[in-house]
Residue frames as a rotation matrix with the C-alpha (Angstrom) as fourth column:
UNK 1
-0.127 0.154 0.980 -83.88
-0.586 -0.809 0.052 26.08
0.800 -0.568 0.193 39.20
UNK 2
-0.947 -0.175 -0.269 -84.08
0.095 0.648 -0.755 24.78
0.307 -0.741 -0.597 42.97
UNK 3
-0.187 0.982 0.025 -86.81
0.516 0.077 0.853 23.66
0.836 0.172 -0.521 44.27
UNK 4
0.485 0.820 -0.303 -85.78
0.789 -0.260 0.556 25.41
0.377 -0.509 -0.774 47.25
UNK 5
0.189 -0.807 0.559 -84.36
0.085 -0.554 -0.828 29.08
0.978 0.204 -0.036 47.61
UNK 6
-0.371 -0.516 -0.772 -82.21
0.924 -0.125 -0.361 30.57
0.090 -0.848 0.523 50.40
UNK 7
0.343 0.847 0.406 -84.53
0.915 -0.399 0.058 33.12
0.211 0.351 -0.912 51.21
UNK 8
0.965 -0.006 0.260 -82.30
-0.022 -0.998 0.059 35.27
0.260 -0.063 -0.964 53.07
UNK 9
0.364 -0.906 0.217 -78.93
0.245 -0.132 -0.961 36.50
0.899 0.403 0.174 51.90
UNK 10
-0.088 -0.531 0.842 -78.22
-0.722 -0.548 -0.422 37.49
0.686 -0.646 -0.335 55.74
UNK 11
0.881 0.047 0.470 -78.56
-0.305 0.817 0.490 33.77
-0.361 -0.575 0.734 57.32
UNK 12
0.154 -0.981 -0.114 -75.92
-0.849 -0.191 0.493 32.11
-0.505 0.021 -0.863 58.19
UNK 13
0.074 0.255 -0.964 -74.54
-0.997 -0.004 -0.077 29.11
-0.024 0.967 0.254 55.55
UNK 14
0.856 0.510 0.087 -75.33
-0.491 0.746 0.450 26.10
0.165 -0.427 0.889 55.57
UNK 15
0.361 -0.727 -0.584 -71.48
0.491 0.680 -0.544 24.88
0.793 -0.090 0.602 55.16
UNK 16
0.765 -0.105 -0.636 -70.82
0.644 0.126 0.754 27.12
0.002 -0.986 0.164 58.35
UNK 17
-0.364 -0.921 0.137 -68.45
0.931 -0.365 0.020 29.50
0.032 0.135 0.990 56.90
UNK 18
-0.861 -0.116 -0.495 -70.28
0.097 -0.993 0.064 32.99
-0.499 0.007 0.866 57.39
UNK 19
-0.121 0.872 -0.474 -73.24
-0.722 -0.405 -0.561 34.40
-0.681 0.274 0.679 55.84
UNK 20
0.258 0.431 0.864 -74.89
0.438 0.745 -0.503 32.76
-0.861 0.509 0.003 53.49
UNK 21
0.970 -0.093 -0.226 -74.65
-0.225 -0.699 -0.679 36.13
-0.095 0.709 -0.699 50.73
UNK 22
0.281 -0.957 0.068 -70.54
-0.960 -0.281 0.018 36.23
0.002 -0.071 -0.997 51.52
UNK 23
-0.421 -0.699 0.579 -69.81
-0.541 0.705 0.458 32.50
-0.728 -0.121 -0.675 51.56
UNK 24
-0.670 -0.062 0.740 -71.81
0.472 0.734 0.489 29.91
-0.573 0.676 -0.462 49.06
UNK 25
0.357 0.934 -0.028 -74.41
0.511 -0.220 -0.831 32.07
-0.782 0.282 -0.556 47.88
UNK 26
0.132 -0.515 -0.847 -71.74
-0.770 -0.591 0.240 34.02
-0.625 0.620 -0.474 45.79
UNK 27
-0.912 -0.406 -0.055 -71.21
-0.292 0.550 0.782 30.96
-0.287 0.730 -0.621 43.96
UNK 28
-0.725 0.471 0.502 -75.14
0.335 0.879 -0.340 29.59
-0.602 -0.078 -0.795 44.25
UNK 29
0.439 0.838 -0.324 -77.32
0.687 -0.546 -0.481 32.43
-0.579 -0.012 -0.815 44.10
UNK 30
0.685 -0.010 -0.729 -75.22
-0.401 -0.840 -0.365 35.16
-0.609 0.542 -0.579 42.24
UNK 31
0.932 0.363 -0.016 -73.30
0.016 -0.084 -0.996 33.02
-0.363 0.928 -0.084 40.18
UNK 32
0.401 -0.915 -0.052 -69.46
-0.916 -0.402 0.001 33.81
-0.022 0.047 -0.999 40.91
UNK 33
0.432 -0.449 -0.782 -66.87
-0.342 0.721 -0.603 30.87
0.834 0.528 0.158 39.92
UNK 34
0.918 -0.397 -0.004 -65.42
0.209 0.476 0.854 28.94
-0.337 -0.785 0.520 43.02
UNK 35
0.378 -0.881 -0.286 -61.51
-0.905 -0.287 -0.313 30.01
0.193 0.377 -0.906 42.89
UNK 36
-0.534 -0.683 0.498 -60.69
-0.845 0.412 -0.340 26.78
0.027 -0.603 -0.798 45.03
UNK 37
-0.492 0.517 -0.701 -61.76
0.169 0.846 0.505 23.17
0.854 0.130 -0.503 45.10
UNK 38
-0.878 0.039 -0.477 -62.69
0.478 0.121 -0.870 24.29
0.024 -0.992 -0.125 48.92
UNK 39
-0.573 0.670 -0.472 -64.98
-0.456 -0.739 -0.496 26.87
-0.681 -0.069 0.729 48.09
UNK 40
-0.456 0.657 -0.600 -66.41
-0.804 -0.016 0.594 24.55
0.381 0.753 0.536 45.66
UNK 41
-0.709 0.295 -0.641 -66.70
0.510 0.842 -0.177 21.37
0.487 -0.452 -0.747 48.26
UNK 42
-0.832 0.330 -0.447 -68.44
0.457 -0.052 -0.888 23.91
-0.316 -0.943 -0.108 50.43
UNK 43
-0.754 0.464 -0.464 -70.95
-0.654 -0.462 0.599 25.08
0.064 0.756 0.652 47.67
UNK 44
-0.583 0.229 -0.779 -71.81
-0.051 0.947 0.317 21.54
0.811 0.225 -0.541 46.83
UNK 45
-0.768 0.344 -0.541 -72.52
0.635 0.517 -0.573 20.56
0.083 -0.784 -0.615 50.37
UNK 46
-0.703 0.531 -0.473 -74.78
0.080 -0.601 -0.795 23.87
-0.706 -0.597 0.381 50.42
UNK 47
-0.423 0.428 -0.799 -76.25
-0.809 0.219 0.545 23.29
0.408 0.877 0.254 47.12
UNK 48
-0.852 0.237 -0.467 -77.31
0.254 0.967 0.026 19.44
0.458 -0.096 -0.884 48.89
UNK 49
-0.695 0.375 -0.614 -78.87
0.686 0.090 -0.722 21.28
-0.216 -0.923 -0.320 51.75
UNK 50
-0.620 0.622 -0.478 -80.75
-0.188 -0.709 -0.679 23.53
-0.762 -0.331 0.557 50.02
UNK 51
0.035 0.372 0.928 -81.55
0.243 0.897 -0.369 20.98
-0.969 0.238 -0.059 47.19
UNK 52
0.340 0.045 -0.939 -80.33
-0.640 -0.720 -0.267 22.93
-0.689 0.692 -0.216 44.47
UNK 53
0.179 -0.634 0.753 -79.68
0.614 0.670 0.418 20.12
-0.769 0.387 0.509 41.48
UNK 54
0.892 -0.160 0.423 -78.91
0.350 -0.346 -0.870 22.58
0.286 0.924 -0.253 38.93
UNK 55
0.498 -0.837 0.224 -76.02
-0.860 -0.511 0.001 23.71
0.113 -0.193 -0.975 40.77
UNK 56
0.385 -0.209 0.899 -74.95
-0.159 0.945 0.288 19.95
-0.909 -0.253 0.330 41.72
UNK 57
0.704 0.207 0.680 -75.27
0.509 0.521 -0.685 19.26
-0.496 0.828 0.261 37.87
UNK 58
0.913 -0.157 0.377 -73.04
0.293 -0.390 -0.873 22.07
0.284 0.907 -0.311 36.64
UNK 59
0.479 -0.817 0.322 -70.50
-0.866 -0.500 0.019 21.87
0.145 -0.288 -0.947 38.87
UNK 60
0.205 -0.473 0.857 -69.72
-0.236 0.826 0.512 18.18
-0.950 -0.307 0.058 38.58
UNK 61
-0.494 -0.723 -0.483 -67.27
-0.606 -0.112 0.788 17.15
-0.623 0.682 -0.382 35.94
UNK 62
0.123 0.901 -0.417 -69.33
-0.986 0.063 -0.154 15.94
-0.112 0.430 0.896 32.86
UNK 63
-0.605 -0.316 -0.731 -67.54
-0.467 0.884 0.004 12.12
0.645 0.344 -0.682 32.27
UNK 64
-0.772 0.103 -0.627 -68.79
0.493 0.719 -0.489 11.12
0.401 -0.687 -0.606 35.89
UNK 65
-0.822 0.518 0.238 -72.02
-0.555 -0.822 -0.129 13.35
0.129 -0.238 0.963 36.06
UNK 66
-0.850 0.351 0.392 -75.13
0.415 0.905 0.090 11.34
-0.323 0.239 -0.916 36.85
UNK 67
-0.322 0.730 0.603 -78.55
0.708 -0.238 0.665 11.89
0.629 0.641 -0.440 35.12
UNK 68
0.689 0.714 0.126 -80.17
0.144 -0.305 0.941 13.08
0.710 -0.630 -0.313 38.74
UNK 69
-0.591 -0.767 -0.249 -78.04
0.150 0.199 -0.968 13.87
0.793 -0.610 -0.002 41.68
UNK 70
-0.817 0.480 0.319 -81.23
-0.416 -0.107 -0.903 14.39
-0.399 -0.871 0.287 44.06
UNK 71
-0.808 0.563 -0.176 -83.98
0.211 0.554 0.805 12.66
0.551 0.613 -0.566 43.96
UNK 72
0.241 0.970 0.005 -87.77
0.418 -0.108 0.902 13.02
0.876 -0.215 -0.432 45.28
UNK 73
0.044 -0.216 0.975 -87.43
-0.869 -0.491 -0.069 14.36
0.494 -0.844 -0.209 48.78
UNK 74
0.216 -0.422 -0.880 -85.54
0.156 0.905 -0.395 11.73
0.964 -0.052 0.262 50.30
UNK 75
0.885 0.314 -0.345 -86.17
0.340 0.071 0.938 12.67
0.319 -0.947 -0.044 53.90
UNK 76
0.341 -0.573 -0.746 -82.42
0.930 0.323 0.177 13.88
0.140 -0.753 0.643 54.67
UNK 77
0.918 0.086 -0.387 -81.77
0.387 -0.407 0.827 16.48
-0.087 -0.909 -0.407 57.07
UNK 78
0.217 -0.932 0.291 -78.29
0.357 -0.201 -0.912 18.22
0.908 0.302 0.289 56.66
UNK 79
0.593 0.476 -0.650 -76.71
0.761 -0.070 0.644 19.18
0.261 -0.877 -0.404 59.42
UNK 80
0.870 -0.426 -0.249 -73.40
-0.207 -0.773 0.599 20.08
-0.448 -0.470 -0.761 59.63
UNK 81
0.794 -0.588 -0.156 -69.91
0.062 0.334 -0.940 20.15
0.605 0.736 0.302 57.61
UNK 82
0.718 -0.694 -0.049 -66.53
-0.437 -0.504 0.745 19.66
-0.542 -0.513 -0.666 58.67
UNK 83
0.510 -0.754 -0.414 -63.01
-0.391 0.226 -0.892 19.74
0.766 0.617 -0.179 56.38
UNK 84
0.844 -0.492 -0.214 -61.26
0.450 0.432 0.781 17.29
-0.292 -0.756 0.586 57.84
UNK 85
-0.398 -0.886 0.238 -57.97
0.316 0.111 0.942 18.00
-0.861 0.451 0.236 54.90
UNK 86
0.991 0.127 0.031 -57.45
0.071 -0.325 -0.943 19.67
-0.110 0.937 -0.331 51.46
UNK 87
-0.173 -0.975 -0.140 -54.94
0.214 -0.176 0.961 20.12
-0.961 0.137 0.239 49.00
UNK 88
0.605 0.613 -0.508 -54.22
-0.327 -0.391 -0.861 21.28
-0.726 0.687 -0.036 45.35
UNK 89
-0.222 -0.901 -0.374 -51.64
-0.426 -0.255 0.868 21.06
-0.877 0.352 -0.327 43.14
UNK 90
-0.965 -0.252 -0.077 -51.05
-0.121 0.164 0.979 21.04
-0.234 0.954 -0.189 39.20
UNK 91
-0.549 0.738 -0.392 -55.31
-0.799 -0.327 0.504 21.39
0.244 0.590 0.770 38.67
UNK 92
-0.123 0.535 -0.836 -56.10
0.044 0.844 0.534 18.56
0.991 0.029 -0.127 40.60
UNK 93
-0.699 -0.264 0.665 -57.21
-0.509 -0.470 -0.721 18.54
0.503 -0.842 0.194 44.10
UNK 94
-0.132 0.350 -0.927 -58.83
0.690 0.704 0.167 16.31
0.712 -0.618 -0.335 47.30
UNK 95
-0.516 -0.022 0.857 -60.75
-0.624 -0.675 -0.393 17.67
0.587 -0.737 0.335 50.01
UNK 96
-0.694 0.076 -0.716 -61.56
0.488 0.780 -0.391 15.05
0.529 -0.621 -0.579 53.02
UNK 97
-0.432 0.596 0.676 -64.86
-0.829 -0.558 -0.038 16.13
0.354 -0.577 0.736 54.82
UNK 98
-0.887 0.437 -0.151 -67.26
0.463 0.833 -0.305 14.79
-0.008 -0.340 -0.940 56.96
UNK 99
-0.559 0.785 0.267 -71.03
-0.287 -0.485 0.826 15.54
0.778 0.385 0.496 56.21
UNK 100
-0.909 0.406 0.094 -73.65
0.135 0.498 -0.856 15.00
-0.395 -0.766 -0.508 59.52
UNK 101
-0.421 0.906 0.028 -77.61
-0.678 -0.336 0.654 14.35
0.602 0.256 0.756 58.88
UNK 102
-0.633 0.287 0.719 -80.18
-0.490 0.571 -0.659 13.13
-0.600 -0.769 -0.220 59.74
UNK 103
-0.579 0.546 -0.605 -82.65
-0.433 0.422 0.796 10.01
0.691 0.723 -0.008 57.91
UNK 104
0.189 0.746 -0.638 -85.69
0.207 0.605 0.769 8.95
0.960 -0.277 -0.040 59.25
UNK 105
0.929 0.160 0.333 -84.90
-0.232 -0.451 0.862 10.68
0.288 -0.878 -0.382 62.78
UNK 106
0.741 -0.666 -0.084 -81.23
0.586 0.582 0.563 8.81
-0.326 -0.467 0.822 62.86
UNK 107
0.622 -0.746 -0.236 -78.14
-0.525 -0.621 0.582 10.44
-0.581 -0.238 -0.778 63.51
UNK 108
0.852 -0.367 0.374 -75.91
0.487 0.818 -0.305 9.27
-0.194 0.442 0.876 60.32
UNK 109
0.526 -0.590 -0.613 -72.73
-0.164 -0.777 0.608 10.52
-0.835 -0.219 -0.505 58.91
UNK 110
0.917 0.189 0.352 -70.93
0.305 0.240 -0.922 10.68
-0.259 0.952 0.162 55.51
UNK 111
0.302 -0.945 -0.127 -67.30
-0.180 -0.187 0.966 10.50
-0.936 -0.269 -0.226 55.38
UNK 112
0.768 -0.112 0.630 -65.43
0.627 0.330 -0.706 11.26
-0.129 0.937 0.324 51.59
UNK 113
-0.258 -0.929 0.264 -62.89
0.435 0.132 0.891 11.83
-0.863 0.345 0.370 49.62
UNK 114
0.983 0.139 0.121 -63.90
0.154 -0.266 -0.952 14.26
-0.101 0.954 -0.283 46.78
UNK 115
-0.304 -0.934 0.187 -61.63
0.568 -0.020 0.823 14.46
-0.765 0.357 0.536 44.71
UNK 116
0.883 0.264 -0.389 -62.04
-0.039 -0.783 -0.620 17.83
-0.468 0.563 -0.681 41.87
UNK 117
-0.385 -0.649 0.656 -60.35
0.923 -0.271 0.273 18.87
0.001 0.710 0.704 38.27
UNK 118
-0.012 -0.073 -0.997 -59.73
0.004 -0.997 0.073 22.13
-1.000 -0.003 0.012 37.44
UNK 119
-0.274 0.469 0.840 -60.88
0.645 0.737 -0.201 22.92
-0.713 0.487 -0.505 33.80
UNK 120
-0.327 0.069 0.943 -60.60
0.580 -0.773 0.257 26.08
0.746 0.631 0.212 31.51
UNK 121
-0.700 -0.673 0.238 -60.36
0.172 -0.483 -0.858 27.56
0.693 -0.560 0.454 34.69
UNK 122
0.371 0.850 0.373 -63.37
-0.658 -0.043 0.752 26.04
0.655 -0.525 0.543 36.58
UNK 123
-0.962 -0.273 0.009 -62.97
-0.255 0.885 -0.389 23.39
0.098 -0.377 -0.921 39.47
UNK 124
0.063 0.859 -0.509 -65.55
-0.700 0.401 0.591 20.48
0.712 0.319 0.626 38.95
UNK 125
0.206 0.023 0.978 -66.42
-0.517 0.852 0.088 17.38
-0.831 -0.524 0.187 41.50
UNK 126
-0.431 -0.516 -0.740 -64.98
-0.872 0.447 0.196 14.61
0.230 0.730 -0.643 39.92
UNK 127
0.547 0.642 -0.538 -66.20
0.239 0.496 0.835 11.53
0.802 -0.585 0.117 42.47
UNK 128
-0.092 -0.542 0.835 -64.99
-0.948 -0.209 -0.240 10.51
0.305 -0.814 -0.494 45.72
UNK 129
-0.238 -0.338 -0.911 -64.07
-0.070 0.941 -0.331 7.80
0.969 -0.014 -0.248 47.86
UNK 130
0.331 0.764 0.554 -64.80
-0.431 -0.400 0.809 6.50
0.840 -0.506 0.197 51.16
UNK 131
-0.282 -0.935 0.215 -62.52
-0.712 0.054 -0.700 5.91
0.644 -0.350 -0.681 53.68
UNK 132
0.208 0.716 -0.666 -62.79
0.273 0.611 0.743 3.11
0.939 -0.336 -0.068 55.81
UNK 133
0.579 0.399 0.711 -63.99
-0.497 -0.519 0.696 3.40
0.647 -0.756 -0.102 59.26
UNK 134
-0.399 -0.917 -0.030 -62.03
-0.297 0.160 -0.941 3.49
0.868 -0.367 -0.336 61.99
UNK 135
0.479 0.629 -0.613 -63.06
0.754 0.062 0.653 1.82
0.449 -0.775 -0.444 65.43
């Protein structure tokens, strides 16, 4: 269980796509399967912000699961998502985002590569990668 819920199903979500009820909460809070690796990148990222590791844990692919995927209250701040790029094809699929927060009052940012399998018809996080920065 999270340690913290989304108290109301009419705020808007944290990944920025629309309610909270109508966009990740169908997958967090009531349960419904992600159809798309997208709709599962943007779960995840709302599953971070609202610190939910049981969702984290059951929606990443079991080879490359770790024990813990959140730890104590590690001070960061979510702010905002943006898809930079996706794609799918043949059960495998990459979605390029950037993640903004904040740590310790600083403005930081988290640029990846997830990469997701598709699985008796689930899509799992697999890992990701981290492009390198451009000047």
């Amino acid at each position: 269980m999270s340690k913290k819920k989304h108290s109301r199903q009419a705020d808007a979500c944290p990944c920025g796509g629309g309610v909270f009820s109508a966009c990740c909460g169908r997958f967090i809070e009531q349960r419904l399967v992600p159809q798309t690796a997208l709709e599962l990148m943007r779960s995840r990222y709302s599953a971070y912000v609202l610190r939910d590791e049981a969702y984290l844990q059951q929606t990443w692919y079991g080879t490359t699961r770790p024990e813990r995927v959140l730890h104590d209250d590690d001070g960061v701040k979510w702010l905002s998502l943006e898809i930079v790029a996706h794609g799918e094809q043949n059960g495998d699929a990459t979605v390029e985002f950037v993640a903004r927060y904040k740590l310790q009052g600083r403005a930081q940012k988290l640029h990846e590569i997830s990469r997701f399998v598709r699985e008796d018809g689930r899509w799992y996080y697999l890992d990701g990668s981290f492009p390198a920065a451009t000047s």
